[in-house]
N, C-alpha and C positions, 0 to 999 in steps of 0.2 A: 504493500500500500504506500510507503515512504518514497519508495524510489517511484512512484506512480505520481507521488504528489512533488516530486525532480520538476517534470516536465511542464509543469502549470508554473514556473518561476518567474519565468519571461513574461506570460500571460498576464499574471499579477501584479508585475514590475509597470507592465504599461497601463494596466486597470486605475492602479495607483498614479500615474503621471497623468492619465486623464482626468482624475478626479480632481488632483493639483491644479493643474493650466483650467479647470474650468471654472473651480471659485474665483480662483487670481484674474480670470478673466473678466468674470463676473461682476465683480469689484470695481478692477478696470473700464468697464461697461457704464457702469453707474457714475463715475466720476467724468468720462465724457461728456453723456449726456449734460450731467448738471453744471462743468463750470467750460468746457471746449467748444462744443459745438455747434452754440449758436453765434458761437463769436469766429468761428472759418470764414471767409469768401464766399462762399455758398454751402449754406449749411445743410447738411445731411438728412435724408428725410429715415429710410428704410434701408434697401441694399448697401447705402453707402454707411451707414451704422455698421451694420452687417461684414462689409468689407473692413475697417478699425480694427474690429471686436478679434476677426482671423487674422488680422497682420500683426496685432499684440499678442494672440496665442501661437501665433508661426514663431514669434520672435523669441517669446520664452520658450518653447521648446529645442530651438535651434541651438538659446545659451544652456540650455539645461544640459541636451547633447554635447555643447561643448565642453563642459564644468565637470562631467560625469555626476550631474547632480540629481538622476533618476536610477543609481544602481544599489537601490535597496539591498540589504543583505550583503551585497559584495563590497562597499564601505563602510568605515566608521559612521557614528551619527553625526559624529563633528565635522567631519568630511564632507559627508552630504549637507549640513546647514552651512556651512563654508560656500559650496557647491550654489546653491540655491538664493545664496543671499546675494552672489554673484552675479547669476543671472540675472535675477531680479534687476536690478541696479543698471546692467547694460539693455536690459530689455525696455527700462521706463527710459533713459538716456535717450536711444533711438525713437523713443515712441513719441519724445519731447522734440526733436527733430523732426517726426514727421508734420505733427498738431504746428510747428514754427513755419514750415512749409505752407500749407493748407490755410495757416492765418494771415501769411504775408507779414507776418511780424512778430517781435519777438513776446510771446504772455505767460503770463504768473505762472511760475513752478511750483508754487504752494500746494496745490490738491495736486499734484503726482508726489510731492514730498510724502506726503499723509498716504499716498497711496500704497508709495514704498515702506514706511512704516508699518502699514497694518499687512501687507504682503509677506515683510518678511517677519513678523510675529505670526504670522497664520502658517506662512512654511517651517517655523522654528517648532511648535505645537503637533501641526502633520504630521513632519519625521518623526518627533518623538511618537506618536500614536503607531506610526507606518511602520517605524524599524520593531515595534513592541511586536507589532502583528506577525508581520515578517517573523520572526524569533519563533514565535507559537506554533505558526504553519509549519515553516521548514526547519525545523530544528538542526542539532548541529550535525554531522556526517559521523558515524563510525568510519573512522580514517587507519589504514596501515600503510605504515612508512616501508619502505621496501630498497635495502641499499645493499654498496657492497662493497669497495676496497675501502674509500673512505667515510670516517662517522658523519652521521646526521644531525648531533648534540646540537650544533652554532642553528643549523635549520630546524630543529624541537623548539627552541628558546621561541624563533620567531611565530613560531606556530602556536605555539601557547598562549600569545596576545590575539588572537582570535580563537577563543573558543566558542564564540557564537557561531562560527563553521566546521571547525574540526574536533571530532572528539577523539586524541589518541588511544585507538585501542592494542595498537600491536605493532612491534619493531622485527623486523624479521630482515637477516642476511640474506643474500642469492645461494649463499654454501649449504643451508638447509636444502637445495633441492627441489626441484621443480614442483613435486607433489606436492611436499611441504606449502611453499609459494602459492599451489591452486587454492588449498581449503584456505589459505589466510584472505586472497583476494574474494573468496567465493563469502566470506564469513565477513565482508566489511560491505557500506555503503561509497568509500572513497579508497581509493588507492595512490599513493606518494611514491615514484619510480626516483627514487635519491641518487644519480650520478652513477646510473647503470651503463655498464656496455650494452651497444646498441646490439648483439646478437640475442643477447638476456634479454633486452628492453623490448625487442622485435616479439618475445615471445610473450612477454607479459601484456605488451599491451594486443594480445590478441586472444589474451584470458580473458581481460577485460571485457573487450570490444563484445563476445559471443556470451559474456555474463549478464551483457547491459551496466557496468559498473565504470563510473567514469573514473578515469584516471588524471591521474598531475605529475606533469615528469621536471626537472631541473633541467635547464637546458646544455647544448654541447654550440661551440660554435659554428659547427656544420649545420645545426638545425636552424641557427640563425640566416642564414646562406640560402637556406633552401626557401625557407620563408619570402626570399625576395625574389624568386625562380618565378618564370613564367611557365607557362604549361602548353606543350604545344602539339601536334600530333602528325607524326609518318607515316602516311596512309593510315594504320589501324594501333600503331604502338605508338599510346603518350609518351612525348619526353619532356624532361624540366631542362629549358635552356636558363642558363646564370651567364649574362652579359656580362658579370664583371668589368665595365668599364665605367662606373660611376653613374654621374648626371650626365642628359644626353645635351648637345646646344642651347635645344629651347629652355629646357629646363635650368641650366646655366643665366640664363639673357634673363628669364623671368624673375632667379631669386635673386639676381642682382638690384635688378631694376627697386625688386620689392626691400633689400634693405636700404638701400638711396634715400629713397621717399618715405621710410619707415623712420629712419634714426634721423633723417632732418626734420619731421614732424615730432616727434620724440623729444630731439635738441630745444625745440624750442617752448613746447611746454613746461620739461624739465629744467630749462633754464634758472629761473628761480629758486628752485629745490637746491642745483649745483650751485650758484653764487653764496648764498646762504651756507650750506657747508663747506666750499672755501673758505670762505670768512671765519665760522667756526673752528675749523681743523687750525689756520695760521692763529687764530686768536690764544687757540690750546696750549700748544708749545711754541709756537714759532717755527715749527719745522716748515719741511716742503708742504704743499697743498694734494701733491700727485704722488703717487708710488709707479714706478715703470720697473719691469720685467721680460726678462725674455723667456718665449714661450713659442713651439711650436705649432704649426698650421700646416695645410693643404702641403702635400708634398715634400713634409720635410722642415716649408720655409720657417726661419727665425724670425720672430718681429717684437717688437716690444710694447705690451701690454698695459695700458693706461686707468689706475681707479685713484680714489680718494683714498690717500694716506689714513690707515685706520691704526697702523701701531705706533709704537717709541721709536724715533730716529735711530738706523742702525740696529733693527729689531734682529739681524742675522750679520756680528760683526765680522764673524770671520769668512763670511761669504756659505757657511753651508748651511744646506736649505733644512730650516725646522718647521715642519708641521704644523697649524694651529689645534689648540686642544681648549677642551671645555674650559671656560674663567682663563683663558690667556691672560698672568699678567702683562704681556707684550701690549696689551689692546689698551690706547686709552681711553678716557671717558666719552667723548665726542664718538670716537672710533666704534663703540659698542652703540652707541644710538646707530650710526651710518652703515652699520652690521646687521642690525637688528631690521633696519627699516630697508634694507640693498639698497640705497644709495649710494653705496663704495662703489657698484658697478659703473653709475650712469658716465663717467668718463668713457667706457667702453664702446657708446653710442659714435665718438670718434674716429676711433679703430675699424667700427665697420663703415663708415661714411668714405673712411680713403681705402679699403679695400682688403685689410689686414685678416676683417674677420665678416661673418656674417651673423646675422640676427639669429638661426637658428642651427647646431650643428655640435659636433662634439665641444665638448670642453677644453682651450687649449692649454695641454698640460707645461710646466716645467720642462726644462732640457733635460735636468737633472730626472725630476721623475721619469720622463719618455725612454730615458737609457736603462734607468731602474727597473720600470714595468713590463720594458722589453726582454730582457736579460731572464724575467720572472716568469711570461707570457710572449712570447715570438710571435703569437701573430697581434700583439699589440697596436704595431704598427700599420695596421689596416685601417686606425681609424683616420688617418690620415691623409686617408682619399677622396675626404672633404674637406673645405672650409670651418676652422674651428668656429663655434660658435656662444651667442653671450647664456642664451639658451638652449637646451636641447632635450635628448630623451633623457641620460645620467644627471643631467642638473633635476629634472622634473622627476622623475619615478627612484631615484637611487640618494643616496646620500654623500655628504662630504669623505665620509670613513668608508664606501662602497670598494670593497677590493677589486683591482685593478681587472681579475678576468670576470666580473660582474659589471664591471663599465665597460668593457670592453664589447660584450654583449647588446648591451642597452643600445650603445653608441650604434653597433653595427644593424640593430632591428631598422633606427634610424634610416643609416642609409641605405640597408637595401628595399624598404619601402618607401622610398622618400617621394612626397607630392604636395604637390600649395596647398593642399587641404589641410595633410597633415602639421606644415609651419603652420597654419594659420590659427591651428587644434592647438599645438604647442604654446606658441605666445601667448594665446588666451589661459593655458592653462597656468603658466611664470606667474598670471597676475592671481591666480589661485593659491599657489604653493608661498607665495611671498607672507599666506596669513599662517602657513602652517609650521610650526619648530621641527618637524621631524629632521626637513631636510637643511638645516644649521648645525647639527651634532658633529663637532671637530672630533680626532683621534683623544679616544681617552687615555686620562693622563698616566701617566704607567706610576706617578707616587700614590695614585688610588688605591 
């Protein structure tokens, strides 16, 4: 019956978004009418209500989409009211642009203010109701981990802060034995393939697959590769062709053009925000205003990296590179607000206006570390078959302490699926993660 009630998740997920976007729209509805739209150019009788009402719910669903602010069950609830309050915000933004449009001029924000208010205390109240429900329906999985040269402990820990989805029932090696292996997968609701070879993994997941039992594997970076494979066919036999050769032209012209126009748009609303902590950071100690670095990109190249000085003058005297860690004393007081708030980056909006970097793409690491990580992981240096970037997948989905063949990965889903949609997904999501602490966790301090 449990694994029956698997399949109705999605169903649910959307039953719930509709019920969401209809009040909100609903809402929305009522404050047009009363203070917008008798004051348009020509004001709206029927269809053209009608037409508002779906381009306000087009547009919260689009940010919702974006924000991942409709996946019940598969986020935190902070996550999703993060998520929601997000949209919310760019959804009333553009909806105040259209009404500015339609009025020929510019009028009172006040009732979208109040709109936004009670929009997102009604989304703060929902998830909490929605993730309760959720919880009671799908309860958490009877999960076994399934590994085999190396331990899965670092991976238990992480799985233990969801136990609203996994319930650990069983740890079992590949060395017990394939039998062994069937009744564990046949006796679970989820199955965890931990850094199996792919001839074991081949077999497991086809216990799975004729069990109906879904499975969760760790990835290899072949699997990363294949994911960006097209699928083509020779007369009757599919094959996966892998280009291998990056971004094709267009797609080169496009994301250029798009960070051009991005970070000078960018430069100049953040103008402000940057004069002001200039002025701060030089008030602090007198030091520089700027920190520069070299750091690799695309090909190898060297270029040097531009943010707002956040540490002590000479924070690495003798030149070798120290890690930041939790409570850096290196950081000073200014430095931790411009940390806290990433405004150390917005110098970087430079960087990619002369062509150094782009808006979206791996993170460019240290020379030092890029030798490091190499030496660790060989094919590290794949991810350098892009343009680094100020944002990416390892900035958004991973962490600062994210070990280098887990960036390496992130990086590479990146680009072997790379499209304007997905920059467009990304950047939307930067202004997401910027409210969340997970991804600020420096290397912890080894006097812990």
């Amino acid at each position: 019956m449990k694994r029956n009630r698997e399949q109705f998740k999605r169903l649910f997920r959307l039953f719930l978004t509709g019920v969401l976007v209809l009040i909100q729209t609903i809402i929305f509805a009522s404050i047009w009418l009363k203070n917008y739209n008798e004051n348009i150019v020509l004001p709206f009788v029927e269809r053209g209500n009608w037409f508002i009402y779906a381009l306000y719910a087009l547009l919260l669903i689009t940010f919702l989409h974006s924000f991942d602010g409709i996946k019940y069950g598969r986020y935190r609830k902070s996550n999703i009211i993060i998520s929601q309050c997000l949209a919310i915000l760019f959804t009333v933004f553009f909806s105040y642009l259209v009404i500015v449009l339609l009025s020929a001029g510019f009028v009172t924000v006040i009732p979208l203010l109040i709109l936004t208010a009670i929009s997102i205390a009604i989304s703060f109240v929902f998830t909490i109701i929605a993730d309760f429900i959720f919880g009671k329906v799908f309860t958490a999985k009877k999960t076994v981990i399934i590994y085999d040269a190396y331990s899965p402990e670092v991976f238990i820990e992480k799985l233990k802060l969801r136990k609203d989805k996994f319930s650990l029932k069983q740890i079992v090696n590949v060395s017990e034995g394939i039998d062994k292996l069937e009744e564990a997968i046949k006796s679970a609701q989820g199955v965890i393939l931990y850094d199996i070879h792919a001839e074991m993994r081949n077999k497991l997941l086809k216990i799975c697959f004729e069990n109906d039992i879904r499975a969760y594997a760790t990835t290899k970076i072949s699997d990363v590769l294949v994911r960006g494979a097209e699928c083509i066919h020779l007369f009757d036999t599919p094959l996966l062709l892998y280009r291998n050769n990056g971004m094709t032209i267009e797609q080169k012209f496009v994301k250029r053009a798009m960070d051009i126009v991005v970070s000078l748009l960018m430069l100049i609303i953040a103008s402000p925000f940057m004069i002001i902590s200039a002025i701060a950071i030089k008030l602090c100690d007198g030091g520089p205003i700027f920190f520069r670095q070299k750091r690799a990109t695309i090909n190898g190249k060297v270029f040097e990296i531009h943010k707002f000085r956040t540490m002590i003058v000479n924070a690495e005297k003798d030149g070798t590179p120290l890690p930041a860690i939790d409570n850096d004393p290196r950081v000073t007081p200014v430095g931790k607000i411009l940390r806290a708030s990433r405004l150390d980056e917005l110098p970087q909006l430079f960087d990619i206006l002369v062509g150094n970097m782009s808006l979206v793409g791996p993170r460019p690491e240290r020379i030092e570390h890029v030798e490091a990580y190499t030496k660790e992981v060989p094919e590290f240096q794949y991810r350098l078959k892009v343009k680094g970037g100020l944002t990416g997948y390892a900035q958004l989905y991973g962490k600062y302490n994210t070990p280098p063949y887990d960036k390496l990965q992130l990086d590479l889903m990146y680009i072997q699926n790379y499209s304007l949609l997905l920059d467009l997904k990304l950047i939307l999501m930067t202004v997401k993660i910027m409210f969340m602490k997970e991804s600020t966790d420096g290397f912890e301090s080894k006097e812990k």
